[in-house]
N, C-alpha and C positions, 0 to 999 in steps of 0.2 A: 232944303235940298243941298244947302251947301254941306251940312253936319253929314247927309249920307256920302259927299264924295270924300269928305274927310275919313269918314269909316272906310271907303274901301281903298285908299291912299296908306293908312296904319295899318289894316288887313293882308295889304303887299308886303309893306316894309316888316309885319312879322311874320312871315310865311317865307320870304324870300329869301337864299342864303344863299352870298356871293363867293364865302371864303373858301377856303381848302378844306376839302374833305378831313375828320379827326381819324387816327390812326390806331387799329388797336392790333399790337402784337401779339399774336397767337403764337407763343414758342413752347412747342413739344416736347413732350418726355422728359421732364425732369427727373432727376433722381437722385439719392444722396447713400453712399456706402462707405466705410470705415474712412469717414471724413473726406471722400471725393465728389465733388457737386460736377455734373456734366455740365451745366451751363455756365459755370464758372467765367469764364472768359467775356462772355456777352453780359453777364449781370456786373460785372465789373466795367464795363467798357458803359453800360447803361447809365449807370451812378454816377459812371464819370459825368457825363453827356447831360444827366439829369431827365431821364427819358420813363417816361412810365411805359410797363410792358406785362404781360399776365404770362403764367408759364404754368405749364399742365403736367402735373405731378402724379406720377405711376406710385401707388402705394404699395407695391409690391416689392419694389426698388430700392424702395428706403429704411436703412436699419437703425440702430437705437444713436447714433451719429449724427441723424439729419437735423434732431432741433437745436443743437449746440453747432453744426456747421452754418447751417441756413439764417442764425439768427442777426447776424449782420445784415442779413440783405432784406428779410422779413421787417428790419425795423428803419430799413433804409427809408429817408423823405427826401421831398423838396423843397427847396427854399420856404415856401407857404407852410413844411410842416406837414404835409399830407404825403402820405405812403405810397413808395411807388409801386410798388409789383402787387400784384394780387396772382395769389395761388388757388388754380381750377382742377377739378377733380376731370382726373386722363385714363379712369382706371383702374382695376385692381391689380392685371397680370400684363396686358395689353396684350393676351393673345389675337390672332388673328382668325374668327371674326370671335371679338369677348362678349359683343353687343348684336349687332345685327346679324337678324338671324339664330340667334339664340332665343330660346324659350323665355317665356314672360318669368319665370322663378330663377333660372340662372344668371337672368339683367339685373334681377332684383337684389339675387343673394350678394352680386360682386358688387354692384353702385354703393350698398347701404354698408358693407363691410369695408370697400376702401375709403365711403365717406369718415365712416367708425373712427377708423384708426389715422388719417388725417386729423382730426377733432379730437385724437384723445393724445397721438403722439407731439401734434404741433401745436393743439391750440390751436386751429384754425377751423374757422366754419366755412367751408368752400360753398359759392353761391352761383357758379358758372359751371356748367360741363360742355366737354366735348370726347364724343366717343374713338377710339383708337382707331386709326385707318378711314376715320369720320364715317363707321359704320353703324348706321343706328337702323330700325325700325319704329312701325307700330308701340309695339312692348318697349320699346326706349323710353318712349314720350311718354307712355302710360307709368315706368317708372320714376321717370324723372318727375310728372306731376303729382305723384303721391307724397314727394318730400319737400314742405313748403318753403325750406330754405334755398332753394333752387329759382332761382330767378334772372339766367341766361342758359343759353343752347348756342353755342358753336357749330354751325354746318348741319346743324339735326333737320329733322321732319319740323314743319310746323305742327306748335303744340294749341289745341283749344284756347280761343280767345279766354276762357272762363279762368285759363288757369295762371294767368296774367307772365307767363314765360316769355320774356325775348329773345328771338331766334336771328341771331345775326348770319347770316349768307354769303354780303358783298364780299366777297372773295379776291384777292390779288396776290399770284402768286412772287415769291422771294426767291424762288428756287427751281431750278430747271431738273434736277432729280431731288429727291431726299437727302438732305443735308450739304446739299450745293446752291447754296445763293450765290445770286448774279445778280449784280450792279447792272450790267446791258438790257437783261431780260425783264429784271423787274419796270427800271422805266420805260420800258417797251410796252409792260401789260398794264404800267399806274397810268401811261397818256393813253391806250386804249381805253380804259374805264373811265375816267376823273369826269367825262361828263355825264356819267350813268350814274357811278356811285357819288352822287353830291353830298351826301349826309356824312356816309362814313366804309371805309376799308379796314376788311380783317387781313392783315396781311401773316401768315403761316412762312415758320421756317423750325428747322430743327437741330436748334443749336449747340448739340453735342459734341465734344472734343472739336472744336474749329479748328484747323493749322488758321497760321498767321494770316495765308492767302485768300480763306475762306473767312474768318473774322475781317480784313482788309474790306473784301466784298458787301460783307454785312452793316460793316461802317460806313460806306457809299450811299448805302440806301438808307441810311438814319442821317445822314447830313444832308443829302438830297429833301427827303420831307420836310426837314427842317428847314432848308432854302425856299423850298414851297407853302412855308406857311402854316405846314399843318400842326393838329393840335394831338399829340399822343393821348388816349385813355383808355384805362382796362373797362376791359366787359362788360363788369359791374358799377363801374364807374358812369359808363354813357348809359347803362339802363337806369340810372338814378336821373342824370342829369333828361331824359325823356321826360321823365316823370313830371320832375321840374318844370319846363319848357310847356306840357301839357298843360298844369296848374295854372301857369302865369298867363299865358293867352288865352285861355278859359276866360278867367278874370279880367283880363285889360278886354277883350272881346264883348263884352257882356257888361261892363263900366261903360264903354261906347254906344252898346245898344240902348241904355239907360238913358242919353242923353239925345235919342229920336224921337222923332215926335210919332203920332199913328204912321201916317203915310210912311213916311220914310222907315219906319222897322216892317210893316207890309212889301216895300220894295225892296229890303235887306233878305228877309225870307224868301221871297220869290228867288234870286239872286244866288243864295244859299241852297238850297234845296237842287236848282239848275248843275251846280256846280260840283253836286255831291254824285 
């Protein structure tokens, strides 16, 4: 009996997460034209800070410019060597609505054509989407699970367990309009949520041409997280590290049941099953 309280003693301690929720930046609309980057100011201000952040890139935006501008910051890391930004498909036109609500053929035709030319201008295989004005439907989901390199959804519909998509949600706003971060408002809506989202926040800003006072704001809220603890990761980044996390306490889980005897894994099941 004692090995079964030991089991549900490690069973706590890995299921239980004390820390600061991880932080993933959702910054909109990027774009690159005869060598001017919109987010220019924040992806610098990021690198400084050493801040991983994911930015969603309108392929319609960007001309024969962006992969000789963008390539500084595409190859930008962290001390560990690992890449900070990751680049998510935002798009082909960002008309409004380009996704929801549109026909299952014209989701299809703009996703697989701004993936296209993403992947063929940058060299990048983008593995994250999030739809423009986060308007998605039915037909979203249905296109985004046709293309197996897709493996997150930003603010979409949830997608079929089958098709192994993570759809992140947890939501906290940066900005009280569109392209107005606030320092007052966000910690306002981070200490409303922080005991809801325990795992993790997509926090959305759209960091185009900033004046000083609105980068000022957006620096508030990157030092603040960082006072609290939290751990920045892209999209793709925390759908990997799931994965992970999955495997390992499978394993440690199932190493512990190995070492009950009858009785006690009969009283782990029962316990399990209750709880499920």
């Amino acid at each position: 009996m004692k090995k079964l309280h030991l089991l549900i003693v490690l069973v706590g301690v890995a299921f239980q997460c004390f820390s600061a929720p991880k932080i993933i930046l959702k910054l909109d609309d990027l774009s690159v034209k005869s060598n001017s980057i919109t987010c220019k100011s924040v992806m610098d201000l990021l690198i400084e800070k050493q801040i991983r952040a994911s930015f969603g890139i309108i392929a319609d935006r960007c001309d024969n410019t962006a992969l000789a501008s963008l390539a500084p910051y595409l190859n930008a890391k962290d001390s560990n060597g690992a890449k900070l930004f990751e680049i998510w498909h935002h798009g082909l036109n960002h008309k409004n609505p380009e996704f929801g609500g549109q026909p299952y053929a014209y989701q299809k035709s703009h996703f697989d054509e701004a993936d296209e030319r993403i992947n063929s201008n940058l060299g990048i295989q983008m593995q994250t989407f999030g739809a423009p004005f986060n308007a998605n439907d039915s037909n979203t989901v249905r296109v985004l699970c046709e293309n197996k390199n897709y493996k997150v959804s930003l603010f979409g519909r949830t997608p079929p367990d089958s098709s192994g998509i993570l759809n992140l949600r947890n939501r906290v706003n940066i900005e009280t309009t569109t392209g107005n971060p606030s320092y007052a408002a966000f910690v306002d809506n981070y200490n409303a949520k922080k005991n809801t989202f325990t795992d993790y926040m997509v926090v959305q800003a759209h960091p185009n041409g900033l004046s000083e006072e609105k980068l000022s704001q957006f620096e508030q809220v990157i030092d603040f997280l960082l006072h609290e603890g939290c751990e920045f990761v892209t999209p793709y980044e925390y759908y990997l590290s799931l994965r992970t996390e999955e495997t390992t306490h499978s394993s440690t889980i199932q190493k512990i049941i190995g070492c009950l005897t009858g009785e006690e894994r009969n009283i782990y099941s029962f316990h399990a099953n209750v709880l499920k």
